[in-house]
C-alpha positions as CSV (number, residue, x, y, z in Angstrom):
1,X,20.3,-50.6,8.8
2,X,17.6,-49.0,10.6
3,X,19.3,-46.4,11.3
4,X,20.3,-45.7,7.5
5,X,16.8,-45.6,7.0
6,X,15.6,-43.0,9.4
7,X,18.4,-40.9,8.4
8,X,17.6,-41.5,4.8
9,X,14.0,-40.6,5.5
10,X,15.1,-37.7,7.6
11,X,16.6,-36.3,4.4
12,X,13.8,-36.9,2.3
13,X,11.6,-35.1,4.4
14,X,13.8,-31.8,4.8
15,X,14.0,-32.3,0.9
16,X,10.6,-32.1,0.6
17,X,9.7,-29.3,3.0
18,X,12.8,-27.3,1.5
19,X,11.6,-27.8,-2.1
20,X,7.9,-26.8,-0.9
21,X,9.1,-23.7,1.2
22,X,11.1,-23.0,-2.0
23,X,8.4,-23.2,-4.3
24,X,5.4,-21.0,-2.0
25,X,8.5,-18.3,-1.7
26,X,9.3,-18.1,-4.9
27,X,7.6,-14.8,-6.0
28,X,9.3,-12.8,-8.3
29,X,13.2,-11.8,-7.9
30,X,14.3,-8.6,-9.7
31,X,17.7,-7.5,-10.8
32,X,18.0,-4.2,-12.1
33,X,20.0,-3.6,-15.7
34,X,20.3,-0.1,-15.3
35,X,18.8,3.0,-13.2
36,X,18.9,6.4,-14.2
37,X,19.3,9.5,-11.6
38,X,15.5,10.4,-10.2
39,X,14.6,12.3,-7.0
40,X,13.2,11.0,-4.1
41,X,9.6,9.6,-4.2
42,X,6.5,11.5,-3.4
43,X,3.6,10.8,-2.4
44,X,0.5,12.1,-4.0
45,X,-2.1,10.3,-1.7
46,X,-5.9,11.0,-1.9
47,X,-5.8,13.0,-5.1
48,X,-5.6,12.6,-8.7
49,X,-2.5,14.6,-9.2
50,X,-0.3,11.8,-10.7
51,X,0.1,13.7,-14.1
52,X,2.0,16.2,-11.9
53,X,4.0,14.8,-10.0
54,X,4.7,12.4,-13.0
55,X,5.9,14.8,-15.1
56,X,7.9,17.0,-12.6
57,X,9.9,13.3,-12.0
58,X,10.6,13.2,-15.4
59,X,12.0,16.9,-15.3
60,X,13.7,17.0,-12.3
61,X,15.8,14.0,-14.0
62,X,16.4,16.2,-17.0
63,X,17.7,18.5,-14.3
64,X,20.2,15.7,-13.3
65,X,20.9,14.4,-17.0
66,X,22.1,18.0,-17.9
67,X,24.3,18.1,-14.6
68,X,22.4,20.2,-12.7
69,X,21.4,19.6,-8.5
70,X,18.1,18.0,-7.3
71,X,14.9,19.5,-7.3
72,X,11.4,19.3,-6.0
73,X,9.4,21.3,-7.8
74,X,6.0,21.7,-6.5
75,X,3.1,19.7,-7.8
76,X,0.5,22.1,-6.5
77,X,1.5,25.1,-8.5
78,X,1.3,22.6,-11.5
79,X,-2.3,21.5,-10.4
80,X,-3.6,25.2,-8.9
81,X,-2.9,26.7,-12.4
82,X,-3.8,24.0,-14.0
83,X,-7.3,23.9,-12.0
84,X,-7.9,27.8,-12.7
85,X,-7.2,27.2,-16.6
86,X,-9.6,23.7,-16.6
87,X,-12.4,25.7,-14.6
88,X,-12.2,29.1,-17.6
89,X,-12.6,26.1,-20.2
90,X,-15.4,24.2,-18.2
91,X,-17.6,27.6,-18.1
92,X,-16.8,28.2,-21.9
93,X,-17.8,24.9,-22.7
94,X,-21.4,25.3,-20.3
95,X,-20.5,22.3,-18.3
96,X,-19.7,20.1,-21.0
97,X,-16.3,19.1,-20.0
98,X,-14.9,16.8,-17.2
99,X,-14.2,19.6,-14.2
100,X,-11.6,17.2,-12.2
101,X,-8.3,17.7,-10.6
102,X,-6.8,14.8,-13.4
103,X,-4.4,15.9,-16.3
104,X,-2.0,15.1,-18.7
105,X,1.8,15.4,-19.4
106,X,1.2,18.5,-21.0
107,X,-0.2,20.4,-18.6
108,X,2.5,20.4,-16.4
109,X,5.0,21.4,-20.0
110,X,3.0,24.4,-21.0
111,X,1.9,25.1,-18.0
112,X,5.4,25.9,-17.3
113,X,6.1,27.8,-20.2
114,X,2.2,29.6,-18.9
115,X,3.0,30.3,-15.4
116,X,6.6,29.4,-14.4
117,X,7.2,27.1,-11.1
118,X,8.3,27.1,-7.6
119,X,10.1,24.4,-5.4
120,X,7.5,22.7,-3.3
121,X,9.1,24.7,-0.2
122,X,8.1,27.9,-1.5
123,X,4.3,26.4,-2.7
124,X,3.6,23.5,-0.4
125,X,-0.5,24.0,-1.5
126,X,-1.5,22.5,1.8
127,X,-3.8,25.1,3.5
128,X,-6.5,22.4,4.7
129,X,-5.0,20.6,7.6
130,X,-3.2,17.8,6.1
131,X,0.3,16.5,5.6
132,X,-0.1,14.8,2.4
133,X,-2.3,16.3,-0.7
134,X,-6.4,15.4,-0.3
135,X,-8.5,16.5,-3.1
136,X,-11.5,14.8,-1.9
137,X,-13.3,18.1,-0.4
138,X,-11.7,20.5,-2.8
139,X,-12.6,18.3,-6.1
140,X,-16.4,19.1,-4.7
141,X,-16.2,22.5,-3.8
142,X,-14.6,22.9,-7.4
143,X,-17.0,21.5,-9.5
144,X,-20.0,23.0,-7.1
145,X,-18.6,26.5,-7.7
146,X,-18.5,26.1,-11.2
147,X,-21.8,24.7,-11.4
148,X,-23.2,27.8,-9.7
149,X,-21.7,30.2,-11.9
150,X,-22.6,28.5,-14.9
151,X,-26.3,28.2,-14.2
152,X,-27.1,31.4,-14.4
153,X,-27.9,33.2,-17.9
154,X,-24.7,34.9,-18.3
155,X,-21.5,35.0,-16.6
156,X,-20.8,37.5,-14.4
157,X,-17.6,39.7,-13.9
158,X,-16.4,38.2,-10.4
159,X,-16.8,34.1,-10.8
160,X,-12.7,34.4,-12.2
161,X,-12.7,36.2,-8.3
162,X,-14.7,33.7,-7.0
163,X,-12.5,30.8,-8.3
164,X,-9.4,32.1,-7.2
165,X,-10.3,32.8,-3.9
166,X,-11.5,29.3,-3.0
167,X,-8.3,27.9,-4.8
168,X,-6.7,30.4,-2.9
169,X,-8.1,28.9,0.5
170,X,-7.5,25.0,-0.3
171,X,-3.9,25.6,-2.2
172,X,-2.4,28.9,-1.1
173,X,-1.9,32.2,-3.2
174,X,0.4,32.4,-5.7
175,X,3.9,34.3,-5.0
176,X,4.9,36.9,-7.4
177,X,8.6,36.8,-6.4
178,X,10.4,34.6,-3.9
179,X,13.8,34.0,-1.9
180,X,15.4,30.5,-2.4
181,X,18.9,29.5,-1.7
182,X,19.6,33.7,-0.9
183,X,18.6,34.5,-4.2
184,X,15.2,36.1,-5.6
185,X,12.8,35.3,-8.1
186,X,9.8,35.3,-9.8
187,X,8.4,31.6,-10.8
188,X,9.2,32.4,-14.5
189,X,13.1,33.7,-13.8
190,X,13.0,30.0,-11.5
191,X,12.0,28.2,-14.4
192,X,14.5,30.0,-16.9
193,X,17.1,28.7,-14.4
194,X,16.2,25.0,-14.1
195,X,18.1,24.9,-17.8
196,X,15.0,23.2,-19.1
197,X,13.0,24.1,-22.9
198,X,9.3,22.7,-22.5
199,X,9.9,22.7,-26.0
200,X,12.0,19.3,-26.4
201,X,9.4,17.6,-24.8
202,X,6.9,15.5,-27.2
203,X,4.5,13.2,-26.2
204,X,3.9,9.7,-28.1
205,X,1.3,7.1,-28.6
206,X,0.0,4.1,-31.0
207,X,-3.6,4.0,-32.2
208,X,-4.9,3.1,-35.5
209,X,-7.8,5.2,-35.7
210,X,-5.7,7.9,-36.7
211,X,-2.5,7.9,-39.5
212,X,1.0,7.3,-38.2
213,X,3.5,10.1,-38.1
214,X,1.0,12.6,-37.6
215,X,0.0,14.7,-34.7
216,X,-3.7,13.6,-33.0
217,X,-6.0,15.0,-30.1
218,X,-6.1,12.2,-27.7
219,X,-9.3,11.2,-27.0
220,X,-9.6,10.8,-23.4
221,X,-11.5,12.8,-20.4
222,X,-8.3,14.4,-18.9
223,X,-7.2,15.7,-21.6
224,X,-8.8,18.6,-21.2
225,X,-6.7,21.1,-23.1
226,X,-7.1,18.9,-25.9
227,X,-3.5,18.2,-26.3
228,X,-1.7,16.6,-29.3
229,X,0.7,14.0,-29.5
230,X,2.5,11.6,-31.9
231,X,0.7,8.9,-33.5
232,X,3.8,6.1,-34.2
233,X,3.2,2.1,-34.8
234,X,3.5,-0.1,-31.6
235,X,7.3,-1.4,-32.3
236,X,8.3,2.5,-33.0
237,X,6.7,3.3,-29.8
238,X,8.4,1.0,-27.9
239,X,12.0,1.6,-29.8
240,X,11.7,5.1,-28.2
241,X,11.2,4.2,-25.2
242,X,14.4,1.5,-25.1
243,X,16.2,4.3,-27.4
244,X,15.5,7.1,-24.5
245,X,16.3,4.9,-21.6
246,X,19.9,3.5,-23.1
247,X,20.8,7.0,-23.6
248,X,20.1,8.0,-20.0
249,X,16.9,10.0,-20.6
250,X,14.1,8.4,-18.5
251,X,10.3,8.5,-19.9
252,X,7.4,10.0,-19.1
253,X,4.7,7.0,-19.0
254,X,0.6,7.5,-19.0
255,X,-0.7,4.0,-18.1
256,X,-3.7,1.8,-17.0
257,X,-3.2,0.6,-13.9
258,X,-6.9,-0.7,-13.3
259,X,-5.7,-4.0,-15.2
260,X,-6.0,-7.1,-12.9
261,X,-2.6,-7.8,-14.2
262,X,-1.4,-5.1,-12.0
263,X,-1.0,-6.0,-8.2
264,X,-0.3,-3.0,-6.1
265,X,0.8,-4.9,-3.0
266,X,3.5,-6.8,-5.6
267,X,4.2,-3.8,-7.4
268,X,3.9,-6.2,-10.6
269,X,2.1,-5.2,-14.3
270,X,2.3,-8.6,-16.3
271,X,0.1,-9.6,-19.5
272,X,-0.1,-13.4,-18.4
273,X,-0.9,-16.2,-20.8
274,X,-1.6,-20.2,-20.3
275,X,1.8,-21.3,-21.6
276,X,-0.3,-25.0,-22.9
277,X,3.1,-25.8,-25.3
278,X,4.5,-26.7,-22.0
279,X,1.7,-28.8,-20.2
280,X,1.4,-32.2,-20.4
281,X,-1.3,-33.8,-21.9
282,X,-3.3,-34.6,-18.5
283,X,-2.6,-31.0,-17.2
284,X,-3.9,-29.6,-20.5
285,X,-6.7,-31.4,-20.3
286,X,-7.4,-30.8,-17.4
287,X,-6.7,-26.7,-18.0
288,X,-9.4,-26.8,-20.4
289,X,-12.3,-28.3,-18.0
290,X,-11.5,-25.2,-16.0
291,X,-13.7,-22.4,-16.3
292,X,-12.9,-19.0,-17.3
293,X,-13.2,-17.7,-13.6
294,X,-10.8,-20.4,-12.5
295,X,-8.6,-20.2,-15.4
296,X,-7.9,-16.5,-14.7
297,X,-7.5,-17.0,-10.8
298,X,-4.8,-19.4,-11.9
299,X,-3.0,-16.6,-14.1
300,X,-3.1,-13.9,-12.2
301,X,-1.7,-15.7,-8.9
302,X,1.4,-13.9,-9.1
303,X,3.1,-16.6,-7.6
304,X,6.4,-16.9,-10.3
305,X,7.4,-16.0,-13.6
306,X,5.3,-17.3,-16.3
307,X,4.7,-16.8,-20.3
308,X,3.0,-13.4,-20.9
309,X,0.9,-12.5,-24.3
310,X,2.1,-11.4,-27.5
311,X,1.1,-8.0,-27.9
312,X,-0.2,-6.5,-31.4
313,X,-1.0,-3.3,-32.4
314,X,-5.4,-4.8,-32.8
315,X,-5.0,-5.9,-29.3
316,X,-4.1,-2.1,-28.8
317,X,-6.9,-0.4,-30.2
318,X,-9.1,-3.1,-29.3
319,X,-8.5,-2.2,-25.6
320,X,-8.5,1.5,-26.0
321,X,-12.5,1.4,-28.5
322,X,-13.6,-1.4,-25.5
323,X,-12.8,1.4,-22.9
324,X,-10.6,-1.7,-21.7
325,X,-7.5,0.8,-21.9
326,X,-7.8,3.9,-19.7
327,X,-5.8,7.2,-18.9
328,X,-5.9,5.9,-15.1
329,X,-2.0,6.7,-14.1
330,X,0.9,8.5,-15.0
331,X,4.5,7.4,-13.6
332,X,7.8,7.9,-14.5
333,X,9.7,5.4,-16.5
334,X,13.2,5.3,-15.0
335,X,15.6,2.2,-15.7
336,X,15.2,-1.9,-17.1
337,X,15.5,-5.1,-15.2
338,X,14.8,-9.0,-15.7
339,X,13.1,-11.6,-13.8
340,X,15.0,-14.8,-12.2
341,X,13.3,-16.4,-15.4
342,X,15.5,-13.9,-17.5
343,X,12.2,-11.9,-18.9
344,X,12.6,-8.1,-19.5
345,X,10.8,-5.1,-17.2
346,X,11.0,-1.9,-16.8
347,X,11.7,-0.2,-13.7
348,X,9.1,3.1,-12.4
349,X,8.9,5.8,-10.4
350,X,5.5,5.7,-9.0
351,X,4.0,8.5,-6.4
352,X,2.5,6.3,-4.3
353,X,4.6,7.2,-1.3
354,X,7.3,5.1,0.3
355,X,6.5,1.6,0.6
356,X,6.9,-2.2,0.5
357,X,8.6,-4.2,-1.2
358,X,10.3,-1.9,-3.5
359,X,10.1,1.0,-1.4
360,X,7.9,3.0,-4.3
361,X,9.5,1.5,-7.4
362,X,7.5,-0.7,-9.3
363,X,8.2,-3.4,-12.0
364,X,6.3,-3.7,-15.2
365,X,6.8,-6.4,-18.0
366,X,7.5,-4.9,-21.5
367,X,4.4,-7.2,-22.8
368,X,2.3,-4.5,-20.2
369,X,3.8,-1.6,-21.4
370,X,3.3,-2.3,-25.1
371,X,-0.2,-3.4,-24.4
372,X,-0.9,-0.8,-21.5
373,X,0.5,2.5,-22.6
374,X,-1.5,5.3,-22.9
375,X,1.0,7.9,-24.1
376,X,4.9,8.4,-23.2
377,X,6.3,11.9,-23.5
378,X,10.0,12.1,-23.7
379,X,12.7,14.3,-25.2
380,X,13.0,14.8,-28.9
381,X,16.6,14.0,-28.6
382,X,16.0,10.5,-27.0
383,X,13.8,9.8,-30.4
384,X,15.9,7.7,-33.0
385,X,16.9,9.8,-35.7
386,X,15.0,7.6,-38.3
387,X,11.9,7.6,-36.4
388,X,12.4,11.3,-36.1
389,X,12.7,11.8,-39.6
390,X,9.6,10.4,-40.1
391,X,7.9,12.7,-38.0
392,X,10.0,15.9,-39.0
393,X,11.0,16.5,-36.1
């Protein structure tokens, strides 16, 4: 009998530690839905050059969509032209204009159709004595420079000069022709060979301050060029972006990532809510004696799955007017997945580098993305047609 009973208790105890071990490890499990083709990812490190390498994600996968090989197009030759062009408009507008390496989707698209590109082989744009991209002395020099030439009374003939020759220094100059693969070009006969239009590429948000269906400047600090895009409502938004990704076209994705529902070390965006319908009385009583500080350390533990906010198109633009919403990070949208709790995410590309625990993918709930999204750019033909009819495209 008394041996029953210390076995019995045996097994209660390796019960007990089993169902504790199995609650702290719980986490989050993800199982991917479906994955498009992308290249490998990148790693943009101390600088502000996720636009670029964004975008050229999402292009490189139109590469593969269409059937052609893998590319890596160079970043830098996006973000050298792109600094030369922000710098002319910096001096036309005497200062008044944010002079910083950041940009949007459509720099990259018209710069393109501007300048051409290169692979990253043939334009590496490190001349300063680093592996990885660091902007954190050149960002300075920049904006010093420019400061210089515009404080004078009028602009001289050589500050154009000037600029080019310190970009020239930090990034590299700019090759007229080139040999890759034993063939020659010039960085516009490379582009005309990738297959690509920059023309089927629109970019789409959802803010009520301006009217649906219609083209708007977005009114954010790096959008320097003053770029449109597509004003649609929040459930049309988000239909495009499903629509795109169960067609095989990945999306290009401008988010916030400065929300404290997004853990880098997890590589988790949730919208978390108190889920009190499923309390019982004593723990929802005792969930409202909390205080807001330790009602929010218990949300955003990150510990399991849990019920995440409704999102509506106020909550929106209440984020974006509160400055709650910012253009902070562009990644590259590129497949779906679920949670062990069955709830719905969306699989990204980040450029971030290589690293644990999804070796640079991240996983973002759809609540964060419809909350979160700052823009998505994505080819026309990945629209639905009635949406598209609606915006005459």
């Amino acid at each position: 009998m008394k041996k029953f009973l210390f076995t019995a208790l045996l097994a209660l105890l390796a019960a007990g530690v089993g169902a504790q071990e199995q609650q702290k490890e719980e986490g989050y499990r993800f199982t991917d839905v479906k994955t498009l083709p992308v290249t490998s990812v990148k790693n943009q490190n101390r600088s502000g050059t996720c636009w670029a390498y964004s975008a050229l994600a999402f292009l490189e996968s139109e590469i593969l969509r269409n059937g052609g090989g893998e590319y890596d197009l160079s970043a830098m030759w996006i973000v050298r032209n792109a600094y030369f062009e922000k710098a002319v408009k910096y001096a036309r507008m005497h200062g008044s204009l944010n002079l910083a390496v950041g940009g949007g989707s459509r720099d990259v698209t018209d710069g393109i159709k501007k300048y051409g590109i290169v692979p990253t082989e043939v334009y590496p744009g490190l001349c300063y004595g680093t592996d990885l991209p660091d902007f954190t002395e050149i960002d300075r020099v920049v904006k010093g420079y420019m400061d210089a030439v515009i404080a004078g009374d009028k602009l001289t003939t050589a500050w154009q000069r000037g600029l080019d020759a310190v970009l020239d220094a930090y990034l590299g100059p700019k090759p007229e022709k080139f040999t890759w693969k034993g063939k020659e070009y010039t960085p516009q006969s490379f582009a005309a060979s990738l297959g690509l239009d920059m023309d089927d590429y629109v970019e789409i948000s959802s803010y009520t301050h301006h009217p649906f269906y219609e083209e708007f400047i977005l009114e954010v600090p790096d959008n320097w060029m003053w770029g449109t895009v597509w004003n649609l409502p929040l459930d049309e938004m988000m239909a495009v972006v499903d629509n795109a990704l169960a067609n095989d076209y990945t999306v290009l994705w401008g988010t916030d990532v400065s929300e404290k529902g997004f853990r880098r070390t997890k590589a988790i965006g949730i919208v978390p809510e108190a889920d009190l319908t499923s309390m019982s009385g004593t723990d929802a009583e005792r969930w409202g004696k909390l205080s807001d500080k330790e009602k929010e350390a218990a949300l955003y533990k990150f510990d399991k799955p849990g019920k995440e906010r409704v999102i509506t198109q106020q909550m929106r633009q209440e984020a974006f007017d509160n400055y709650e919403t910012t253009d902070d990070h562009g990644m590259q949208i590129m497949g779906t997945a679920v949670d062990q709790a069955g709830n719905d995410y969306y699989k990204v590309k980040n450029s971030w580098g290589v690293r644990p625990p999804y070796d640079g993918y991240y996983y973002f709930s759809r609540p964060f993305v419809a909350y979160k999204t700052m823009s998505v750019m994505v080819n026309k033909k990945a629209i639905p047609a009635p949406i598209r009819k609606k915006m005459g495209l």
